[in-house]
MIVEX-774686 format. One record per residue (C-alpha): residue in one letter; x, y, z. Coordinates in nm, 4 decimals. Layout:
// MIVEX-774686
<pt residu="A" x="X" y="Y" z="Z"/>
...
END
This chain:
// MIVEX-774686
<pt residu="X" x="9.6300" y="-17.8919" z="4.3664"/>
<pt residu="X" x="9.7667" y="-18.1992" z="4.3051"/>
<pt residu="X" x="9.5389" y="-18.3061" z="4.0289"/>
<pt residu="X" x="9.6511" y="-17.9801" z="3.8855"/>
<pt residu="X" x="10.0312" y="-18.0655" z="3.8930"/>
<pt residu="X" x="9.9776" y="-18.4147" z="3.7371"/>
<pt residu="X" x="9.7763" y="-18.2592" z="3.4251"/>
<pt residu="X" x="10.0444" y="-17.9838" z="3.4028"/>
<pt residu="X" x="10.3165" y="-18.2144" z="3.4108"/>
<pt residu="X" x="10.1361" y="-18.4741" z="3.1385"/>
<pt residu="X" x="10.0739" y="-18.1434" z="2.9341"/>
<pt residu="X" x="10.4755" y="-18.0563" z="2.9255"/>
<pt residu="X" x="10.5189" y="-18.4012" z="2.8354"/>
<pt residu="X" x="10.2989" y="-18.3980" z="2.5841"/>
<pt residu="X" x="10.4716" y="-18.0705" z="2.4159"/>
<pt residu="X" x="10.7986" y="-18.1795" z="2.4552"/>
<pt residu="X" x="10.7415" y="-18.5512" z="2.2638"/>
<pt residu="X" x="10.5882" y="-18.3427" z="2.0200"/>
<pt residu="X" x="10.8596" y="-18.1171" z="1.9366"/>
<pt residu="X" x="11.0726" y="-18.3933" z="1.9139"/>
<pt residu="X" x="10.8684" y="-18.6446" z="1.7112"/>
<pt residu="X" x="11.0203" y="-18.5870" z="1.3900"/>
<pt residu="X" x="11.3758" y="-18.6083" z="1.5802"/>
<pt residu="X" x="11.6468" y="-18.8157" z="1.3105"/>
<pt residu="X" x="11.3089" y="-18.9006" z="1.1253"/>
<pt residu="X" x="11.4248" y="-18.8514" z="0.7584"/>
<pt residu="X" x="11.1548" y="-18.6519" z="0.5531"/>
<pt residu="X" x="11.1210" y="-18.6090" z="0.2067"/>
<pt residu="X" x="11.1135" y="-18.2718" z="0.1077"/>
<pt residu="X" x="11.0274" y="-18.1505" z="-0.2691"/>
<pt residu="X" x="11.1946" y="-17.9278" z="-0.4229"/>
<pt residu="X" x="11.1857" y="-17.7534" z="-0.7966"/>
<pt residu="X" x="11.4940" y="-17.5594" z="-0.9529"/>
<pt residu="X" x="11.3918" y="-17.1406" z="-0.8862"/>
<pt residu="X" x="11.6632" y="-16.9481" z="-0.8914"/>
<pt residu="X" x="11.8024" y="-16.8045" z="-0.6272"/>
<pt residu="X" x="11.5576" y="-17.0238" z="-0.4470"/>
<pt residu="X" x="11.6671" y="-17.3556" z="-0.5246"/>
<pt residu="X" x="11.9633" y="-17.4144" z="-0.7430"/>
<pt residu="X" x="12.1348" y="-17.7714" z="-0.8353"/>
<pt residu="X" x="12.3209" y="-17.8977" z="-1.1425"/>
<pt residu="X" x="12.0033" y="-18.0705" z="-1.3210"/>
<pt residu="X" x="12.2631" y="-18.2770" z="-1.5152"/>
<pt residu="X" x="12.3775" y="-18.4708" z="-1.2250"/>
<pt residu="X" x="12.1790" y="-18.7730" z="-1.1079"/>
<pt residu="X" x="12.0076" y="-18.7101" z="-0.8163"/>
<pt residu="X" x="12.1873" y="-18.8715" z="-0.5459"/>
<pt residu="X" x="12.5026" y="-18.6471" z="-0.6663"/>
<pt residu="X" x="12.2784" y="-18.3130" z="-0.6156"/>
<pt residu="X" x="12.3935" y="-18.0597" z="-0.4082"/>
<pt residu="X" x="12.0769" y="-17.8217" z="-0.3421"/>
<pt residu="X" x="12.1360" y="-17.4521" z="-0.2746"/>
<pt residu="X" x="11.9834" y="-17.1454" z="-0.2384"/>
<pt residu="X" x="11.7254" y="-16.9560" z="0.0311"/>
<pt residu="X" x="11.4446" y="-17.2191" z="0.0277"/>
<pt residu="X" x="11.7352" y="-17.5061" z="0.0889"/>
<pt residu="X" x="11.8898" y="-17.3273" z="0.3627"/>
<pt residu="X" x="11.6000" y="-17.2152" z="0.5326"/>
<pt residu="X" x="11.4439" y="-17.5610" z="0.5383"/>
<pt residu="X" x="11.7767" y="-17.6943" z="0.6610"/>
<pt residu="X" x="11.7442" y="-17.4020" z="0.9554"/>
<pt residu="X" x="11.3959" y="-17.5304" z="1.0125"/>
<pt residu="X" x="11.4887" y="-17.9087" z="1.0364"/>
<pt residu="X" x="11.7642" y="-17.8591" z="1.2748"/>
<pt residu="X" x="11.4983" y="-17.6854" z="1.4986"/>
<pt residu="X" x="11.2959" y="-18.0194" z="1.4467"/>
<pt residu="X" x="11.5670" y="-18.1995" z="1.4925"/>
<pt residu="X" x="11.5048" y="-18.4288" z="1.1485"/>
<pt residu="X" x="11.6884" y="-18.4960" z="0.8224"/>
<pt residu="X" x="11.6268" y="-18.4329" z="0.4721"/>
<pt residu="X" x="11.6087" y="-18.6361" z="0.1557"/>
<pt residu="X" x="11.5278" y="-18.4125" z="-0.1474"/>
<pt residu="X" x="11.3239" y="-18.5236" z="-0.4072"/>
<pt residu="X" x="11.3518" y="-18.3311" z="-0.7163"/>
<pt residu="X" x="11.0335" y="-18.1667" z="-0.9509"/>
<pt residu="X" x="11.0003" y="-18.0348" z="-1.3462"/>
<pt residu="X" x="10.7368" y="-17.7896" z="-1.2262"/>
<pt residu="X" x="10.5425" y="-17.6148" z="-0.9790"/>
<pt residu="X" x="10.2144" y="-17.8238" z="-1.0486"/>
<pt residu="X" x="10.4211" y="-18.1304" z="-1.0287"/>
<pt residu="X" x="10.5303" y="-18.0360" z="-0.6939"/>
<pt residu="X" x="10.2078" y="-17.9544" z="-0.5503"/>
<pt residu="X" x="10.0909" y="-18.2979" z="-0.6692"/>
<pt residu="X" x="10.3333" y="-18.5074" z="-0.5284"/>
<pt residu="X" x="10.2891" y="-18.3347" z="-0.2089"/>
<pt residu="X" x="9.8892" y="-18.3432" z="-0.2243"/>
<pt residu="X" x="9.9180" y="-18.7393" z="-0.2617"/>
<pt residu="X" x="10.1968" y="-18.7540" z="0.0329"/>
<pt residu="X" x="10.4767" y="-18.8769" z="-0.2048"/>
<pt residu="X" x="10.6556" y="-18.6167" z="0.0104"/>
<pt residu="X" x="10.6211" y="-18.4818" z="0.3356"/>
<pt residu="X" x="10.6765" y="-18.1057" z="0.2084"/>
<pt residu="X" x="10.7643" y="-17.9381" z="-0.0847"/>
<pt residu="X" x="10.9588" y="-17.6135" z="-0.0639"/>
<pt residu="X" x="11.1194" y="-17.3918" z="-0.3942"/>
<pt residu="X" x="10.9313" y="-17.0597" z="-0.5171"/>
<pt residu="X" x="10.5194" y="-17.2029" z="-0.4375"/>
<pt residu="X" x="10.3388" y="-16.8672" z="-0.4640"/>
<pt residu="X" x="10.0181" y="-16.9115" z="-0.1989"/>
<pt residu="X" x="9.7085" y="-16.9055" z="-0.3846"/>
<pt residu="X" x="9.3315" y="-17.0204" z="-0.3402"/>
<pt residu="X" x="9.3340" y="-17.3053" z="-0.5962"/>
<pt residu="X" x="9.6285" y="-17.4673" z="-0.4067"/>
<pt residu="X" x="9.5526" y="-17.4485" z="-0.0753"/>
<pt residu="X" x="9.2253" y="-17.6625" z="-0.1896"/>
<pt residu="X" x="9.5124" y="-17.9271" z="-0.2651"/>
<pt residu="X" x="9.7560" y="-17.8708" z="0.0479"/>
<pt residu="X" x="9.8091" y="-17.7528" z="0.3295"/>
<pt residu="X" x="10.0617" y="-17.4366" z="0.3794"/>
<pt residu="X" x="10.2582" y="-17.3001" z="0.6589"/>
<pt residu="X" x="10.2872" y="-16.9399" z="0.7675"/>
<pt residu="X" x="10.4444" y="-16.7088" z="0.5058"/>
<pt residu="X" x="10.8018" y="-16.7642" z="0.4458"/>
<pt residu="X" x="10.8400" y="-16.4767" z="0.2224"/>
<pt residu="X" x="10.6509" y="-16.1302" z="0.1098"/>
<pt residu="X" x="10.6735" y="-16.0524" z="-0.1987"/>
<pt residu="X" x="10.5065" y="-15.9166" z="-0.5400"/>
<pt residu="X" x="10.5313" y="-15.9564" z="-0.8859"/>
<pt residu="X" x="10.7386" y="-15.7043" z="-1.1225"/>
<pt residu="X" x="10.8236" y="-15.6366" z="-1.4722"/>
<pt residu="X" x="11.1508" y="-15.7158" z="-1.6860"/>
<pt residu="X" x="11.2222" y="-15.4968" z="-1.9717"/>
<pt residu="X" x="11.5098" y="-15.4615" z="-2.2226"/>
<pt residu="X" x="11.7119" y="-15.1821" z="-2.0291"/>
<pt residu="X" x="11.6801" y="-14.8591" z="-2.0531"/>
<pt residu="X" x="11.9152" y="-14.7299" z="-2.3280"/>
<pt residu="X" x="11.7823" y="-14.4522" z="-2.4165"/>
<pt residu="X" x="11.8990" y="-14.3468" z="-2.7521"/>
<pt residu="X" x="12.1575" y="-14.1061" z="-2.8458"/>
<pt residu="X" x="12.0069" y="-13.7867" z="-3.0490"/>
<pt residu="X" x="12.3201" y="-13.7080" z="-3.2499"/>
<pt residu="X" x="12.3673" y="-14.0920" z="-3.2883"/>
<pt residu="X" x="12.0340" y="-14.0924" z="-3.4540"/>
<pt residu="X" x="12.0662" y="-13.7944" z="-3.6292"/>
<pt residu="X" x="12.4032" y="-13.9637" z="-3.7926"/>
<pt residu="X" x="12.1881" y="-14.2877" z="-3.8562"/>
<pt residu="X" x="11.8749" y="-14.1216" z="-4.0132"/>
<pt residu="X" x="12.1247" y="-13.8697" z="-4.2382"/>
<pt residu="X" x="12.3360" y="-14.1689" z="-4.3164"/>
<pt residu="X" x="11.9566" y="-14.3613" z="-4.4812"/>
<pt residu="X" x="11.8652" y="-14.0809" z="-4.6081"/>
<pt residu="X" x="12.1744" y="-13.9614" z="-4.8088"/>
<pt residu="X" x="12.2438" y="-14.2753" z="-5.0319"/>
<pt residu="X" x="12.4516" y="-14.1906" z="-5.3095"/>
<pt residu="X" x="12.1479" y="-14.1398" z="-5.5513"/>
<pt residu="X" x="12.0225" y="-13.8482" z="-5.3478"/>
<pt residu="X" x="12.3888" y="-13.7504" z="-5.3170"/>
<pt residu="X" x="12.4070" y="-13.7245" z="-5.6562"/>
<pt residu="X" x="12.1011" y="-13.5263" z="-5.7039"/>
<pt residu="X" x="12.1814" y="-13.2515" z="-5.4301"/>
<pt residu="X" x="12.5386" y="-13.2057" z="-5.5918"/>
<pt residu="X" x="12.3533" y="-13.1294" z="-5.9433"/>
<pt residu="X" x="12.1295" y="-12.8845" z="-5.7938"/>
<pt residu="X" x="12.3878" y="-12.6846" z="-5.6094"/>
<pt residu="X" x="12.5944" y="-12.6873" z="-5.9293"/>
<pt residu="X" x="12.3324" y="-12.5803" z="-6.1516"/>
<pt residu="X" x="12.1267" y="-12.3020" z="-5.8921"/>
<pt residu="X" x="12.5400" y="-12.1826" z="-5.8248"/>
<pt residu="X" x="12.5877" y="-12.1389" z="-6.1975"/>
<pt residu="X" x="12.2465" y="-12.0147" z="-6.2199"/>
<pt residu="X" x="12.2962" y="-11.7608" z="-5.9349"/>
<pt residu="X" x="12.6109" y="-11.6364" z="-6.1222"/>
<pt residu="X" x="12.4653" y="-11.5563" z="-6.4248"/>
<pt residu="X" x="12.1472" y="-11.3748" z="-6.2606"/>
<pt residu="X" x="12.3676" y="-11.1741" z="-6.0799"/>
<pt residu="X" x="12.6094" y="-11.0329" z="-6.3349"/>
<pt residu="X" x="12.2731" y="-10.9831" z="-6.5240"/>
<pt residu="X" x="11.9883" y="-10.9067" z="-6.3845"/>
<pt residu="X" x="12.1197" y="-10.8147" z="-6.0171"/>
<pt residu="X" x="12.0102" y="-10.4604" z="-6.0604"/>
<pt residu="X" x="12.3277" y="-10.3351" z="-5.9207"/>
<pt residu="X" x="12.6441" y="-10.4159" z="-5.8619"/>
<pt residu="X" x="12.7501" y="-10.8071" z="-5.8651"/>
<pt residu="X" x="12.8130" y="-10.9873" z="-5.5847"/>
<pt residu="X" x="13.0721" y="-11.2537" z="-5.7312"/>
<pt residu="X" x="13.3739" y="-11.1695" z="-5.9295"/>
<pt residu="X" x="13.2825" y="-11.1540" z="-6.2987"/>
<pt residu="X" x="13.5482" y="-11.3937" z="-6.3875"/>
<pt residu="X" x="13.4102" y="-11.7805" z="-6.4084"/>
<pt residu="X" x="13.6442" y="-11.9574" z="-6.1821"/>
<pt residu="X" x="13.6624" y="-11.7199" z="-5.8876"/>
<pt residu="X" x="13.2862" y="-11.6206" z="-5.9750"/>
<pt residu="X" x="13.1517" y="-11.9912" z="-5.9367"/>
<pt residu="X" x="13.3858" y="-12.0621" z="-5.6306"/>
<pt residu="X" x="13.1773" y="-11.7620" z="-5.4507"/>
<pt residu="X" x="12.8211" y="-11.8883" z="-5.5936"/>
<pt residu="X" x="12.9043" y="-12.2872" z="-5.4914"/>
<pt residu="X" x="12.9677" y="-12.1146" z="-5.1588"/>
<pt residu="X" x="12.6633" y="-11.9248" z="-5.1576"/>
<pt residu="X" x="12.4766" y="-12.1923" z="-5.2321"/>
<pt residu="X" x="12.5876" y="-12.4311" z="-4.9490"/>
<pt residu="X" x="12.5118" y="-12.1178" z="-4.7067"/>
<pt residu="X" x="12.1841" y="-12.0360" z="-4.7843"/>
<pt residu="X" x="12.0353" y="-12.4224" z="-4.8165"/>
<pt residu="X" x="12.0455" y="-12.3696" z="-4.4237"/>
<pt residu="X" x="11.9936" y="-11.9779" z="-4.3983"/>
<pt residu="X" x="11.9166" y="-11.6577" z="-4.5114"/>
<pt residu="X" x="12.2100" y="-11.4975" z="-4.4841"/>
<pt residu="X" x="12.2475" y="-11.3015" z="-4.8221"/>
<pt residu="X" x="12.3345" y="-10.9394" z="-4.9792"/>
<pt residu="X" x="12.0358" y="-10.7362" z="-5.0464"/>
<pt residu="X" x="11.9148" y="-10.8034" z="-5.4051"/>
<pt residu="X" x="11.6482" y="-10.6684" z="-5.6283"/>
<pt residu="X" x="11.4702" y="-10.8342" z="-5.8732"/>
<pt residu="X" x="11.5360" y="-11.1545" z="-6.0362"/>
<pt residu="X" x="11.8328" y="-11.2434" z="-5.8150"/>
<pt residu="X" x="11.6394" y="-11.1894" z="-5.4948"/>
<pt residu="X" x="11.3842" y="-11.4578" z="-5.6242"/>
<pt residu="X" x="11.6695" y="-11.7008" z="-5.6900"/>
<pt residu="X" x="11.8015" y="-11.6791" z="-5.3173"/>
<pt residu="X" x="11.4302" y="-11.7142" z="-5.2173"/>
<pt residu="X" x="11.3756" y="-12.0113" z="-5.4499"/>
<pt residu="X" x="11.7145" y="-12.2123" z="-5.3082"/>
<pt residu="X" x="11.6220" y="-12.1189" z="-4.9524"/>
<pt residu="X" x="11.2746" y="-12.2766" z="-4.9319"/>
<pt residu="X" x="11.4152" y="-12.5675" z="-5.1172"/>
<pt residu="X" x="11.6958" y="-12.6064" z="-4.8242"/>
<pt residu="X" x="11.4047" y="-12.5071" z="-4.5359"/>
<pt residu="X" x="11.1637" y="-12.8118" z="-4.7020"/>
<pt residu="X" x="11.4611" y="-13.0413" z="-4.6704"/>
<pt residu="X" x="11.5771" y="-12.9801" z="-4.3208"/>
<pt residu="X" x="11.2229" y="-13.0318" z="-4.2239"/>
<pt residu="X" x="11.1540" y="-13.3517" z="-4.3543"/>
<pt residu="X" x="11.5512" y="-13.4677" z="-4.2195"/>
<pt residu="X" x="11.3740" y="-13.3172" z="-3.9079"/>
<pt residu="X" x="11.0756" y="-13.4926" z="-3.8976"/>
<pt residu="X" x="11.2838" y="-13.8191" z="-4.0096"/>
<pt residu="X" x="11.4947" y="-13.7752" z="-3.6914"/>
<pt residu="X" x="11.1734" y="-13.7110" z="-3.4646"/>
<pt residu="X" x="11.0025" y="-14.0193" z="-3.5758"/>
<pt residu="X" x="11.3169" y="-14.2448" z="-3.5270"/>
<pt residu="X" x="11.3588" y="-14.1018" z="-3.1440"/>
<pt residu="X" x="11.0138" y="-14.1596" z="-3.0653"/>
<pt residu="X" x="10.9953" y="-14.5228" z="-3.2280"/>
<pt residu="X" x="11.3144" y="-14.5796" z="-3.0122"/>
<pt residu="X" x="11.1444" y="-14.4452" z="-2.7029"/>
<pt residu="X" x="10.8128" y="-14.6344" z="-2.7256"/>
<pt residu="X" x="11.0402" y="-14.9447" z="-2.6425"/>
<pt residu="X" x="11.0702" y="-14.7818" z="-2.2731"/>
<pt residu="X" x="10.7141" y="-14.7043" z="-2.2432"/>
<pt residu="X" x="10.6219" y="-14.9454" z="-1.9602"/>
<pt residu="X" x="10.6404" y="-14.7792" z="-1.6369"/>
<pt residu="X" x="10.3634" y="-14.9739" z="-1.4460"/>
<pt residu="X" x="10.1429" y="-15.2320" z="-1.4484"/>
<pt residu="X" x="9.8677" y="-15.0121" z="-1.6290"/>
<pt residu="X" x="10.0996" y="-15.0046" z="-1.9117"/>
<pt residu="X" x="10.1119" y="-15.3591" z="-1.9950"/>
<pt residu="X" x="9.7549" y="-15.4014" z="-2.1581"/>
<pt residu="X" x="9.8236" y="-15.3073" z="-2.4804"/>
<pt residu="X" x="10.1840" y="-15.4782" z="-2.4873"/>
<pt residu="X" x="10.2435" y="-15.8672" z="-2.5430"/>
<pt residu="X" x="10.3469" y="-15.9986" z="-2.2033"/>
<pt residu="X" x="10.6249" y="-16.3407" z="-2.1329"/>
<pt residu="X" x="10.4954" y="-16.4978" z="-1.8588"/>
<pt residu="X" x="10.5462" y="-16.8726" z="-1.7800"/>
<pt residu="X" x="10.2321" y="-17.0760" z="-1.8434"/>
<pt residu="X" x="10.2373" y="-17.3483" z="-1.5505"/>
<pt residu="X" x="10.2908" y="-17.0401" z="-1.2613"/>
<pt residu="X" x="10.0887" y="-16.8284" z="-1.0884"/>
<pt residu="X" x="10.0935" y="-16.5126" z="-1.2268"/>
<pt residu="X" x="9.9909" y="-16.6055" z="-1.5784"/>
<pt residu="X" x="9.6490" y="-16.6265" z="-1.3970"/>
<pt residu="X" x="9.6671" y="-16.2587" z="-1.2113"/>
<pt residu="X" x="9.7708" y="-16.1178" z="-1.5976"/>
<pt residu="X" x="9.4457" y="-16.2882" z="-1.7850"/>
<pt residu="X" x="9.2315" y="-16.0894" z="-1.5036"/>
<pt residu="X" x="9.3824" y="-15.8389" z="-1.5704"/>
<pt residu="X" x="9.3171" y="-15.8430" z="-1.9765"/>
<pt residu="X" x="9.6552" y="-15.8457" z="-2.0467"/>
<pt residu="X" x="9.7476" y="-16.0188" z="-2.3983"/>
<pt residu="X" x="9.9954" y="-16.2600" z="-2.2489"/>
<pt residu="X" x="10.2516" y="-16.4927" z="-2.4112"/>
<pt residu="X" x="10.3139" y="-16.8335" z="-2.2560"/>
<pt residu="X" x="10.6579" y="-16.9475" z="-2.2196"/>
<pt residu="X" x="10.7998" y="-17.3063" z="-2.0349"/>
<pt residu="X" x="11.0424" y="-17.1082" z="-1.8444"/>
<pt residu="X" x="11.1888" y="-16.8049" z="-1.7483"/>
<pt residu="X" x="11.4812" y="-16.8275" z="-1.9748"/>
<pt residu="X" x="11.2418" y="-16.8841" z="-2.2591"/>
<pt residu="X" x="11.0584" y="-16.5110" z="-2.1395"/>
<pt residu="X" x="11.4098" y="-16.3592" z="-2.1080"/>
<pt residu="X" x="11.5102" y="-16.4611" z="-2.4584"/>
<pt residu="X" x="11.2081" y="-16.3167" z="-2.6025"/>
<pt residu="X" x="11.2500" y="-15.9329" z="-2.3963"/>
<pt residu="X" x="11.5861" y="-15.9761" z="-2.5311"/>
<pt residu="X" x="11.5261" y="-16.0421" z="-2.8871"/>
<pt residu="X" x="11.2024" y="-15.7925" z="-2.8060"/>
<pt residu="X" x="10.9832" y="-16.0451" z="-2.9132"/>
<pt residu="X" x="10.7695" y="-15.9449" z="-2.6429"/>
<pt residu="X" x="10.7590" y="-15.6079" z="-2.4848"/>
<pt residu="X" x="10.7774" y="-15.7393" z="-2.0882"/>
<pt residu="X" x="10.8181" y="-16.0314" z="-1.8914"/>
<pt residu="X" x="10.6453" y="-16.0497" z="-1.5100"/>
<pt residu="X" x="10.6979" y="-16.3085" z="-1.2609"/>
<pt residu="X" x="10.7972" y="-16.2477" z="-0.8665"/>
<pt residu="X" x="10.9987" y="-15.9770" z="-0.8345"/>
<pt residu="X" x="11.2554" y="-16.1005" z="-0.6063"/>
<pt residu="X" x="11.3258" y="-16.4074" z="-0.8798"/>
<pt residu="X" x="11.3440" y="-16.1698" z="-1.1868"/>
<pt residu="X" x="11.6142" y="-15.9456" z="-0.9814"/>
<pt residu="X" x="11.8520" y="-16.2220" z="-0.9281"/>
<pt residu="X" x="11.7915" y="-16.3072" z="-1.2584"/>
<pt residu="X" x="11.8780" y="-15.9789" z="-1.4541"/>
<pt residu="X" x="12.1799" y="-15.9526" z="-1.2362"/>
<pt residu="X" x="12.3081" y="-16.2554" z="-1.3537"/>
<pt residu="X" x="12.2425" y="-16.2157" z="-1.7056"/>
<pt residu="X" x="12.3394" y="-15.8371" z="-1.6821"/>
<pt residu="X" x="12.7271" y="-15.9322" z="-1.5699"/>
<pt residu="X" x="12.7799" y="-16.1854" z="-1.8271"/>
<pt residu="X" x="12.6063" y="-16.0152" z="-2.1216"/>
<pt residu="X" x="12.6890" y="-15.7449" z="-2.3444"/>
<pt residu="X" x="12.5661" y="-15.3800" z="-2.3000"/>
<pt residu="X" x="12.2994" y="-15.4329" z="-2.5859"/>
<pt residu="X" x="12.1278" y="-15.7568" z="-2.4530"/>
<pt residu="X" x="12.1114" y="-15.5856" z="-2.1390"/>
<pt residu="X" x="11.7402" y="-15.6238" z="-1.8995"/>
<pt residu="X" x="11.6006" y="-15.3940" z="-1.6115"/>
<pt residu="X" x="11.3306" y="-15.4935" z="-1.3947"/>
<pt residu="X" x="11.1073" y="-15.1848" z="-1.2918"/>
<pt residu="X" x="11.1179" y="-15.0862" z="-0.9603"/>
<pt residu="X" x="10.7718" y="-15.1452" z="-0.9587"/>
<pt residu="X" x="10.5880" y="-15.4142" z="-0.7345"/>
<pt residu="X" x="10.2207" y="-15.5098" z="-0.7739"/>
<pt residu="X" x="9.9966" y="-15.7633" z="-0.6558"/>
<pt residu="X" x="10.1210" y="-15.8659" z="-0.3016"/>
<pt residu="X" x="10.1883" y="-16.2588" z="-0.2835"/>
<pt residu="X" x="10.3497" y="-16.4933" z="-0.0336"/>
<pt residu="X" x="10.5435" y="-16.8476" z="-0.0648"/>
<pt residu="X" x="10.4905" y="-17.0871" z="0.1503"/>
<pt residu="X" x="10.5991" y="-17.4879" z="0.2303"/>
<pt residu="X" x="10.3641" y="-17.7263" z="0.1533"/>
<pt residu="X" x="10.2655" y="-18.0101" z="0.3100"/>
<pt residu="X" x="9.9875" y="-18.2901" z="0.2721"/>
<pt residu="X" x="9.6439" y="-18.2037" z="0.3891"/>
<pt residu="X" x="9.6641" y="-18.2028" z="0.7575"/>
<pt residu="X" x="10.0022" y="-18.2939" z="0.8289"/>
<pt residu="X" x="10.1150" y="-18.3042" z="1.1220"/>
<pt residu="X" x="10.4359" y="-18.1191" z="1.0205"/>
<pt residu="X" x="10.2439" y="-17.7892" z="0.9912"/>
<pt residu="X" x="10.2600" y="-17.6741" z="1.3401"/>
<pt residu="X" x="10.5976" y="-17.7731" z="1.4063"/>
<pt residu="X" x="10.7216" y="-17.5794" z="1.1387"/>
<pt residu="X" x="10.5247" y="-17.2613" z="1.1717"/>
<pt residu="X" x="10.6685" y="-17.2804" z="1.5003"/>
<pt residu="X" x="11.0288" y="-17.3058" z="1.3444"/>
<pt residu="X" x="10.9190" y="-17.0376" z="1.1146"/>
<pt residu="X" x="10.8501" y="-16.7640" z="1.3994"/>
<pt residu="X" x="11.1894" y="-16.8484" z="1.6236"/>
<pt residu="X" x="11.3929" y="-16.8235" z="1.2583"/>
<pt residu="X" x="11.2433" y="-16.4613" z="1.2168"/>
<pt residu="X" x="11.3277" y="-16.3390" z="1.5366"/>
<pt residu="X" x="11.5888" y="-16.0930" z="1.6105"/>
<pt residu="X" x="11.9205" y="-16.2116" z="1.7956"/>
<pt residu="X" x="12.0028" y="-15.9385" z="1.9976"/>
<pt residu="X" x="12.1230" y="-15.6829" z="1.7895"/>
<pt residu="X" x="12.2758" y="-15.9186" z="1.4804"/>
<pt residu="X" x="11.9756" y="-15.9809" z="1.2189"/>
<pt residu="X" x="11.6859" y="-16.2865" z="1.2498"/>
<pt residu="X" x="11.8796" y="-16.6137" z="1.0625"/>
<pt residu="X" x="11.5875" y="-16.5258" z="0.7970"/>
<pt residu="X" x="11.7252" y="-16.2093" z="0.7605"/>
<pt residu="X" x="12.0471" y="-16.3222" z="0.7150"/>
<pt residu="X" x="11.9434" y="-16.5607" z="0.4699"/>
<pt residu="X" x="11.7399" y="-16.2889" z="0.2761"/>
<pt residu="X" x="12.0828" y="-16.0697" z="0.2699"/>
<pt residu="X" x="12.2764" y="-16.3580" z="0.1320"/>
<pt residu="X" x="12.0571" y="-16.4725" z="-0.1413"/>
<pt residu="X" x="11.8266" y="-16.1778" z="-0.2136"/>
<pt residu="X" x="12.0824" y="-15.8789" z="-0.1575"/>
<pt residu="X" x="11.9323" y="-15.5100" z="-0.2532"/>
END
């Protein structure tokens, strides 16, 4: 028994000096700007840096559990990160680091600190106006040539109509026999029936005449028609994405140093590299590309912020649409002895307090709000 009680006690000994051997150790943690990850002013040196966002206050959370501080140590790029933290220039790096196979061959990763998928951004979804259109497609069609032409033919099938029908009508005439009042009627006759058939009943020659301008008005309405049609459905094809199936015949932003990029080739999609994701929003923008997809909860934040600043027309929507489950992670040099520690950190951060939300919670509401 009391071989027992000096094993327990060196065993509590042992776990408490280990939760506390990082305690006022300084550790340097990489970190890469991800919005609303990590944020900073990249024009400031780095000593003048104030990090901010999720990833910088849930480390913070997690190195007051350990009881250590932080020195940050900034990164261009994911693969840079990863890197550095394979070679132990830093003890972890934390931003946006999706968890894949290929990395975890070059570091170690704690528990998930995040669920997430990717998602699609697409110009938004303004879906065209019909009579808008309609006004836009009459306006290209009716230049002043064709203008020109249409006012000669209702002249001359108006005068024409006049003189069949004081003539040939086979009865008696439907316009006053007199030219001025006469052609006043016909001009108005003829503007009628280029839409409808809405005419006196008429024998003969002057019954062919009303048939003749009629047709001619029906074969014009349906080509303005078809006109119209087209332009709506060109307009519409621009909203066609609705799910992931619909990207592989559309040209796809997606940044060329991140993970997705690598989900999308699988995938056969005809993909577009970009440096950044301000490069991919630009392009959906200017529609140089039909979609951009990167994590879902990034590209959110993202369209938000553009959405309030920019004008109704350079607008973006991101589907509501998530596909290919992923998690972030920290990472840390293979078999660090942070690992445990903060996995440990990890679980007590995600638990409940009662009945107020877990301080990740909290931290997802803040940065990551619906």
């Amino acid at each position: 028994m009391r071989l027992w009680h000096v094993i327990s006690g060196l065993l509590l000994l042992v776990f408490f000096a280990a939760g506390n051997v990082f305690a006022e150790e300084t550790l340097k943690v990489g970190v890469k700007l991800s919005e609303p990850w990590v944020m900073f002013d990249a024009k400031l040196p780095p000593e003048q840096r104030q990090p901010r966002g999720f990833s910088i206050d849930l480390w913070n959370a997690i190195a007051a559990e350990m009881g250590a501080k932080t020195q940050w140590v900034y990164f261009d790029t994911v693969p840079e990160l990863i890197q550095a933290t394979q070679e132990s220039k830093v003890n972890a790096g934390i931003s946006a680091i999706t968890v894949t196979n290929a990395r975890e061959q070059q570091v170690d990763f704690s528990n998930s600190m995040y669920e997430l998928g990717l998602q699609i951004m697409v110009p938004a979804d303004t879906r065209p106006n019909p009579w808008l259109v309609a006004i836009q497609e009459i306006g290209k069609l009716f230049t002043w040539q064709v203008l020109l032409a249409v006012t000669l033919l209702v002249v001359v099938f108006a005068h024409v109509r006049w003189l069949v029908d004081r003539r040939f009508s086979g009865g008696e005439p439907t316009f006053p026999e007199d030219y001025r009042s006469g052609i006043n009627e016909a001009l108005w006759w003829a503007l009628t029936m280029f839409t409808t058939w809405d005419t006196p009943p008429r024998r003969g020659l002057a019954r062919l005449v009303d048939l003749g301008w009629f047709l001619m008005g029906f074969l014009y309405l349906g080509i303005l028609s078809s006109v119209i049609t087209a332009a709506l459905t060109a307009q519409n094809i621009d909203s066609s994405i609705q799910s992931p199936k619909d990207l592989l015949d559309k040209r796809v932003a997606v940044v060329a140093t991140d993970a997705p990029k690598d989900y999308l080739l699988k995938m056969g999609v005809n993909i577009v590299p970009v440096k950044d994701l301000a490069e991919g929003m630009q392009k959906v923008i200017s529609k140089d590309v039909d979609a951009l997809v990167h994590d879902g909860p990034r590209l959110v934040y993202l369209a938000n912020q553009h959405n309030k600043s920019a004008p109704e027309k350079q607008q973006v929507s991101v589907l509501p649409v998530s596909f290919n489950p992923q998690s972030y992670g920290i990472a840390f040099p293979p078999d660090s002895p942070l690992v445990e520690p903060v996995n440990r950190a990890l679980l007590k951060l995600r638990e409940t307090q009662g009945v107020s939300d877990s301080i990740h919670e909290s931290l997802r509401n803040k940065w990551l709000p619906n």
